[in-house]
C-alpha positions in Angstrom: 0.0 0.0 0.0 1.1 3.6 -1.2 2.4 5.8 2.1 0.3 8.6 1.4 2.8 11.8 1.9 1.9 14.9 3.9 1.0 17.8 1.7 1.0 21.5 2.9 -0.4 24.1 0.6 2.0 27.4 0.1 -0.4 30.3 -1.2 1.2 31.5 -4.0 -0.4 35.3 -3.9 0.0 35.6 -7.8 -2.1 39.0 -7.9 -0.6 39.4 -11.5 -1.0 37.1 -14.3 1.1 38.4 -17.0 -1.1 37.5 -20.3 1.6 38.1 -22.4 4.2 35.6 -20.9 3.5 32.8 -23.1 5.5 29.0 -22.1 9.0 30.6 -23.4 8.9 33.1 -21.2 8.5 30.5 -17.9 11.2 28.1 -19.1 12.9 30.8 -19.2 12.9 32.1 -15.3 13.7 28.4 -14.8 17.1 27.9 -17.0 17.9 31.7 -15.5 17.6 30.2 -11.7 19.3 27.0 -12.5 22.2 28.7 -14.0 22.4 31.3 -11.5 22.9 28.4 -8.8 25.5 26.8 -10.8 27.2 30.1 -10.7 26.7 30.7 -7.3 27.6 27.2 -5.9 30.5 26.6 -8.5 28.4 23.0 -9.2 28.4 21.1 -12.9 26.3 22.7 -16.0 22.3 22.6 -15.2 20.9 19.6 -18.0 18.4 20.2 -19.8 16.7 17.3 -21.2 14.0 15.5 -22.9 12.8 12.0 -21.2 9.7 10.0 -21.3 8.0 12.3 -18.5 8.9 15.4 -19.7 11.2 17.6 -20.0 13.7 18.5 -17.4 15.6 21.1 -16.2 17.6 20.0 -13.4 21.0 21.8 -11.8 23.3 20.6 -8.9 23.3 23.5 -6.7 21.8 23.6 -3.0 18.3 22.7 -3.9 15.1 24.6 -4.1 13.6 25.8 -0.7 9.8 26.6 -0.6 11.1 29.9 1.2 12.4 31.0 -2.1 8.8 31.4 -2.7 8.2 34.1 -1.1 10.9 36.2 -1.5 10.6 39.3 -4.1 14.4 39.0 -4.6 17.3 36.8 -3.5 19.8 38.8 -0.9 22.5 36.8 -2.4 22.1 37.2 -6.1 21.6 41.0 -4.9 25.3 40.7 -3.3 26.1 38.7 -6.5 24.7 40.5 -9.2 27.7 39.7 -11.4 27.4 36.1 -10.8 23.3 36.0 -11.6 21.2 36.7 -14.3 17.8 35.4 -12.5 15.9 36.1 -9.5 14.2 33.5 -7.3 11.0 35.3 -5.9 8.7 37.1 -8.5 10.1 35.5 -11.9 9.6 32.3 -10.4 5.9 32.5 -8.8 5.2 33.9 -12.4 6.3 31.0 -14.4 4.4 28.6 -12.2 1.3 30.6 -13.1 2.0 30.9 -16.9 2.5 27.0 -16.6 -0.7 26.8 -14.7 -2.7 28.7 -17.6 -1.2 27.0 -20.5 -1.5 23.8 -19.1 1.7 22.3 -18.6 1.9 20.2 -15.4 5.4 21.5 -13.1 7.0 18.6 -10.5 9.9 19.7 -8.5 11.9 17.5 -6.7 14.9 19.1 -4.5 16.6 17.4 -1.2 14.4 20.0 0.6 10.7 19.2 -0.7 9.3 18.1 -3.8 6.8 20.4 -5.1 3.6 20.5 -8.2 0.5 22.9 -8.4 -2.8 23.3 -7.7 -5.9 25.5 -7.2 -7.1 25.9 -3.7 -9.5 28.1 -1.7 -7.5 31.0 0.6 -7.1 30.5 3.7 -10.0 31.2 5.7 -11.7 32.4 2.5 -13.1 29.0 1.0 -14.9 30.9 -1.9 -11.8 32.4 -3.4 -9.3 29.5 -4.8 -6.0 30.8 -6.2 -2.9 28.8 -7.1 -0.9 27.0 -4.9 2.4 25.4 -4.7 1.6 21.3 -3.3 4.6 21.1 -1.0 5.6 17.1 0.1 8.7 16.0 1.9 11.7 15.0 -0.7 11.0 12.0 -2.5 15.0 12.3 -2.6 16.5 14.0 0.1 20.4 12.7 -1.6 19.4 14.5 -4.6 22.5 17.6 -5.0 20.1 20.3 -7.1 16.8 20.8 -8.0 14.6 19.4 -11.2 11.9 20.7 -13.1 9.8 18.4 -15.1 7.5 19.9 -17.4 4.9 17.4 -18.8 2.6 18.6 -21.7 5.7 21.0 -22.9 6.6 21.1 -26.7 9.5 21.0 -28.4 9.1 23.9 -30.2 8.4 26.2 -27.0 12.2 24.7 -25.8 13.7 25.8 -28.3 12.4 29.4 -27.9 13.3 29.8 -24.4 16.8 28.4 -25.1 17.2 31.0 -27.6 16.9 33.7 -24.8 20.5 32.0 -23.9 23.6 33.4 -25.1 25.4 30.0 -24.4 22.6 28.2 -26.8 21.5 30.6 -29.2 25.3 30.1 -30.8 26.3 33.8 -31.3 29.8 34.2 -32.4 31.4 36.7 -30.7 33.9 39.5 -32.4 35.4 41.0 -29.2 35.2 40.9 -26.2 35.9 43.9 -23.4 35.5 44.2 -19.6 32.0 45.7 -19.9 30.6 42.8 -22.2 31.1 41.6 -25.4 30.8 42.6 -29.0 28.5 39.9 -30.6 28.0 39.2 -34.7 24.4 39.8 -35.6 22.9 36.9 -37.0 21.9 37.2 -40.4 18.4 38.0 -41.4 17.4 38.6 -38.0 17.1 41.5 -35.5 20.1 42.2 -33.2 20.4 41.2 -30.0 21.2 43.0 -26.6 22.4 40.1 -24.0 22.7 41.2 -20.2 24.7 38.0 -18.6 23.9 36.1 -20.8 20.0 36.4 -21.3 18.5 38.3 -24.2 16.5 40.9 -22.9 15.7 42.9 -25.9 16.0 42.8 -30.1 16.8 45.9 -31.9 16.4 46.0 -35.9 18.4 48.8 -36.5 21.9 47.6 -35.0 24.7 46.9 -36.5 26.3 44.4 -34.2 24.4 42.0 -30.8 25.8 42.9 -27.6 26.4 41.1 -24.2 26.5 43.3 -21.3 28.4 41.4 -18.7 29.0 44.8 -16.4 25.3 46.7 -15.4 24.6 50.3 -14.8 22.2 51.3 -11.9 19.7 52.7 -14.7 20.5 49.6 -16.4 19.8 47.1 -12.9 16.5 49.2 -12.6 14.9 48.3 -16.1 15.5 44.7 -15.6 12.7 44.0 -14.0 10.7 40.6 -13.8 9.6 40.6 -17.2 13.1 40.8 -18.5 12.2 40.6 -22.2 11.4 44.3 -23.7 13.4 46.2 -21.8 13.8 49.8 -23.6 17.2 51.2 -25.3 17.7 53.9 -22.7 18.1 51.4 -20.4 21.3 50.0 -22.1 22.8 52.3 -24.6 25.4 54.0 -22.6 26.5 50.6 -21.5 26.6 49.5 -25.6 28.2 52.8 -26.2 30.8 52.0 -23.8 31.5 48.8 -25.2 32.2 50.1 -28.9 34.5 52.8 -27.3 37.0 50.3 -25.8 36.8 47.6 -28.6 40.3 47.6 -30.5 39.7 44.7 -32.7 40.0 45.4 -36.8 36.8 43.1 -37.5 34.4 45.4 -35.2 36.6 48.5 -36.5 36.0 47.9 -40.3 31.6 46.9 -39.9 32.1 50.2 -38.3 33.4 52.8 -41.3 31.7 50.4 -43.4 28.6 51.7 -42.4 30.1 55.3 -41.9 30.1 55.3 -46.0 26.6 54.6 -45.8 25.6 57.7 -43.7 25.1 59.8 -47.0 22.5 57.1 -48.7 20.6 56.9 -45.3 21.2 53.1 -44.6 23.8 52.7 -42.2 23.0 51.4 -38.0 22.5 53.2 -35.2 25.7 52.9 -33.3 27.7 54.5 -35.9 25.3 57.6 -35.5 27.5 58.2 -32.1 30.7 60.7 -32.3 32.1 58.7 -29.6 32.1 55.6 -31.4 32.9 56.9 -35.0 36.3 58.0 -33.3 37.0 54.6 -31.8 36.5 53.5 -35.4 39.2 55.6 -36.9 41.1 55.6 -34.0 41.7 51.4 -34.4 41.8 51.2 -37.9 44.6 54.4 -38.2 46.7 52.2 -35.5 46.6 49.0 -37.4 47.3 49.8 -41.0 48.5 53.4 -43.1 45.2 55.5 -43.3 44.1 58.4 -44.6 40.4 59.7 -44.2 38.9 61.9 -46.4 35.4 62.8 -47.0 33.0 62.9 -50.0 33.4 66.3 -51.4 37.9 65.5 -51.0 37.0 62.3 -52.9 35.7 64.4 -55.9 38.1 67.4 -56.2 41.4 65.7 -54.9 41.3 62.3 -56.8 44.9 62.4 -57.7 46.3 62.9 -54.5 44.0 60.4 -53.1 45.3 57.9 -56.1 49.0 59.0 -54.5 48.4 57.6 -50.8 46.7 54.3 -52.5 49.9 53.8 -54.5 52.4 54.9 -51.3 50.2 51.8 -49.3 47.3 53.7 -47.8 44.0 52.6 -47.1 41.3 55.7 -47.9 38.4 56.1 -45.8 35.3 58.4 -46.1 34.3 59.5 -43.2 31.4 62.5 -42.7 32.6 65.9 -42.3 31.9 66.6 -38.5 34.1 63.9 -38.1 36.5 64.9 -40.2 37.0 67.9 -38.4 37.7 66.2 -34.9 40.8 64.5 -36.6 43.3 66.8 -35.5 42.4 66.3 -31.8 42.4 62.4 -31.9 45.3 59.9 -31.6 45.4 56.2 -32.8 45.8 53.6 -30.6 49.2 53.8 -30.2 49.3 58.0 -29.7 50.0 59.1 -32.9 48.6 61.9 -35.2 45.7 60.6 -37.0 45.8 61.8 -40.9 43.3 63.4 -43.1 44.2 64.0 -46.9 46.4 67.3 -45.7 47.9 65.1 -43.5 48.9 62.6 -45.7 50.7 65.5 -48.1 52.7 66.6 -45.2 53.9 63.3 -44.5 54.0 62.7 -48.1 56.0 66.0 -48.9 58.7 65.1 -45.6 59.8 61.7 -46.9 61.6 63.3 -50.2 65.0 63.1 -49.9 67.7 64.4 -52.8 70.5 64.1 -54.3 71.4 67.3 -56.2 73.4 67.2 -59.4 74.8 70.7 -60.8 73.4 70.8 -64.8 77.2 71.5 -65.8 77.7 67.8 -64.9 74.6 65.9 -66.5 75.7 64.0 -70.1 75.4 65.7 -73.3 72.2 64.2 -74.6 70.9 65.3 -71.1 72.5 68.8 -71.2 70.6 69.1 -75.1 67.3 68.9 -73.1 68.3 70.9 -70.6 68.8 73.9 -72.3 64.7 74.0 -73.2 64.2 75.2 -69.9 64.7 78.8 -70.4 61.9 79.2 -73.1 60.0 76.9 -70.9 60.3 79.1 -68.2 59.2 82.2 -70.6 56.1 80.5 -72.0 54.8 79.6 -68.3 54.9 83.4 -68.4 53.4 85.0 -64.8 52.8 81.2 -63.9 56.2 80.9 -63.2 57.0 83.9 -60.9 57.1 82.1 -57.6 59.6 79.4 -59.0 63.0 80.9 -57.8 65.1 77.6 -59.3 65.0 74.7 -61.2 67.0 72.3 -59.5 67.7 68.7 -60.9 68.1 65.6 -58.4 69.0 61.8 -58.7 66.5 60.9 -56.3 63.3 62.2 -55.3 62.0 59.6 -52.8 63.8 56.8 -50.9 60.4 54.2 -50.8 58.8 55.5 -54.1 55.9 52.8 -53.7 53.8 52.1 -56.5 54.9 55.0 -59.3 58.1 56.9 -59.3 57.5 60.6 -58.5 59.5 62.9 -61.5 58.8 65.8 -60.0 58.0 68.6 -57.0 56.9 71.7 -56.2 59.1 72.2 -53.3 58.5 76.2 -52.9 60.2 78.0 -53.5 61.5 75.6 -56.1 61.2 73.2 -58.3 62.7 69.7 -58.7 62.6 67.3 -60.9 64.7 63.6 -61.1 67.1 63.5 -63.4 65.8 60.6 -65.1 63.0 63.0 -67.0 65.7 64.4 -69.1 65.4 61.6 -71.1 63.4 63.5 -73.8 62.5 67.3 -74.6 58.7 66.1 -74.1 59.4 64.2 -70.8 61.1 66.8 -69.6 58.8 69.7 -70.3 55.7 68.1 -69.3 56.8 67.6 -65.5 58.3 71.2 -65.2 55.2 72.6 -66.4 53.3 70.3 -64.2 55.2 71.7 -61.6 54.5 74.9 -62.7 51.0 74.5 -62.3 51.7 73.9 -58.9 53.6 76.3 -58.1 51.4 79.1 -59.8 48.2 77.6 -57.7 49.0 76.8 -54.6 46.6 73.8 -55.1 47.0 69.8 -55.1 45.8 67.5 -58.0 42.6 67.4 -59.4 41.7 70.9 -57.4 39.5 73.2 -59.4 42.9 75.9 -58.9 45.1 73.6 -60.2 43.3 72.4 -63.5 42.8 75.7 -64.2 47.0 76.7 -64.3 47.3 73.8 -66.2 44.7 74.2 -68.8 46.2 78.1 -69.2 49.6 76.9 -69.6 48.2 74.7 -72.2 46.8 77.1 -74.0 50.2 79.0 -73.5 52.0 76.2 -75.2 49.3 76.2 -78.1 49.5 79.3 -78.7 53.4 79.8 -79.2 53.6 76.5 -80.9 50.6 78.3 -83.7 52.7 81.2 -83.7 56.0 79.5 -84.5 54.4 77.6 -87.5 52.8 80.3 -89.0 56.4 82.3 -88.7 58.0 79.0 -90.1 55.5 79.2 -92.9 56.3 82.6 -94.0 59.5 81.8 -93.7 59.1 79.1 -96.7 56.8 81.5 -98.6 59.6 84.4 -98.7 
């Protein structure tokens, strides 16, 4: 015969049914507590597990207590909150009840008390039943932990409260800092915001998921018991704060990827923050030769942009309030970080020459050479800053890409001597340098096509007039 066990009813005071939790939403509470007691008692991994009752949830901490019933919050996950991601107290009592209404039968067994649920009248008010927690002494008292079987509970409805799991959903994570981690968002589906490990919101419009492993008070405030739609007020300081000490190139890059798509209107949120467009450049400038430009510097200075790709530099757009900041950043490692005038100081420093008087060039060279004076007068005003024409063997120590001929190096100009190899080579790069020197301006600038359209028209012009005098010459 069956020893009938003592049962003592434990009034659950649920004054709150939250019609919106559906079965998720209580397996959830349940995976939080286990894995909080795992973290608190240093015990194995909680199981979770499909058998022929049900499916089970069981860890192999201290065991359940019926007092954690009745508490709104656990003192010691409040003294732990960076252990814990769960509460015993509210979240708890709440998922009994949503398994209650969706009809999914709960046993608990613990060394303490084994537990199930059932409607009962209040006590001393027989005509008002509410739920109740059954409690009966331990069926085994051995046990180490606590398990949950849910009877009645799908598959499907698993899976979703798993998902809510950082260590089962299966994001891959980029970087990691010591306020939580930079997560890839999966693809074709919302981003997610991770506090310890439990998703507790989805945003559409982020570029990257986030795990906040270290809470702000605001932050500790919004998690309340639902825990599922908490608002982005709540946590965007923290994310913000993440993004600003990430140093890794593979977070760096998605970010001034999207910067480029601030001007068609589809980029993510997080690069909308100064803060965190800095951290952007700031990374990439450190790990590689950069130069950042913007839009407009991508039109009208093409050349000297093609310059720094052939000398090894990676161009970025970046928008213009940005661009402006520049000069008070540093990369990671302290140094200047360079926009496009940047990038022609540093380009203009690392010339180094080797001067060679024109008395001591070859003949065929010093045939050329003596072009330069009617060069000189057919560049006309253009040429009135130019003080000298000096000639060099070398121009640049690391050339890169292209060799550089020549250089408006004011109040001068010089060219390599290797240009003397034709009349046509050679006047093409002083005038070029000409065109410098007359506007002040870099390639592809509006001021600098201009010079060098004039002197073109310059050259045309003289070169007309010495045919037609050649002509007349043959007709007298």
């Amino acid at each position: 015969m069956a020893i009938k066990r003592k049962v003592s009813l434990f009034d659950l005071n649920v004054e709150k049914i939250l019609d919106h939790w559906g079965v998720p939403e209580a397996i959830r509470e349940v995976i939080a507590n286990a894995l909080d007691e795992q973290a608190l008692s240093g015990t194995p991994e909680p199981e979770i597990l499909k058998r022929r009752d049900g499916w089970h949830i069981t860890d192999f901490g201290r065991g359940l207590r019926y007092q954690h019933l009745t508490q709104n919050e656990n003192p010691e996950k409040r003294r732990k909150a960076d252990l814990v991601v769960g509460k015993f107290g509210v979240g708890l009592k709440d998922a009994l009840a949503t398994f209650h209404r969706r009809g999914i039968a709960v046993k608990v067994r613990s060394p303490h008390a084994d537990l199930t649920l059932q409607r009962a009248a209040k006590s001393n008010f027989a005509d008002v039943k509410t739920l109740h927690a059954a409690i009966m002494p331990p069926t085994e008292p051995r046990r180490h932990g606590t398990d949950f079987v849910l009877t009645g509970l799908s598959d499907v409805d698993m899976a979703a409260a798993k998902d809510y799991f950082l260590r089962f959903a299966g994001d891959e994570e980029l970087e990691r800092t010591d306020l939580g981690a930079i997560l890839k968002r999966q693809p074709g589906e919302p981003a997610r915001i991770y506090v310890k490990g439990l998703r507790v919101a989805l945003e559409e419009e982020f570029l990257f998921s986030y795990n906040i492993t270290s809470t702000t008070a605001q932050l500790q405030r919004a998690l309340n018991r639902e825990r599922t739609n908490v608002g982005r007020s709540a946590y965007q300081d923290r994310v913000k704060a993440i993004l600003v000490k990430s140093k890794s190139d593979a977070v760096a890059e998605q970010l001034v990827q999207d910067l480029t798509r601030i001007p068609a209107g589809t980029n993510h949120d997080e690069i909308t923050w100064l803060d965190v467009q800095e951290q952007a450049v700031r990374i990439l400038a450190a790990k590689a030769k950069t130069v950042f430009v913007t839009s407009q510097q991508m039109f009208i200075m093409g050349a000297t942009i093609q310059e720094a790709r052939a000398d090894g530099y990676k161009v970025i757009v970046i928008p213009d309030r940005l661009l402006a900041r520049l000069s008070s950043l540093r990369d990671l490692n302290g140094n200047p970080i360079l926009d496009i005038s940047g990038f022609v100081q540093v380009w203009n420093a690392s010339f180094t020459y080797d001067f060679i008087d024109p008395e001591k060039l070859n003949k065929a060279e010093r045939a050329i050479w003596t072009i330069l004076p009617e060069l000189m007068r057919l560049a006309g005003d253009h040429a009135r800053r130019v003080k000298e024409i000096r000639v060099s063997k070398t121009m640049r120590l690391d050339e890169g890409a292209y060799e550089t001929e020549g250089v408006w190096d004011s109040p001068n100009i010089v060219v390599k001597r290797s240009v003397l190899d034709s009349p046509r080579h050679f006047a093409r790069v002083v005038l070029h340098e000409v065109a410098h020197a007359s506007s002040g301006a870099n390639h592809g600038s509006l001021a600098f096509m201009a010079a060098i359209d004039d002197l073109a028209g310059l050259a045309a012009v003289a070169a007309t007039a010495l045919t037609n005098h050649r002509r007349r010459g043959r007709q007298t």
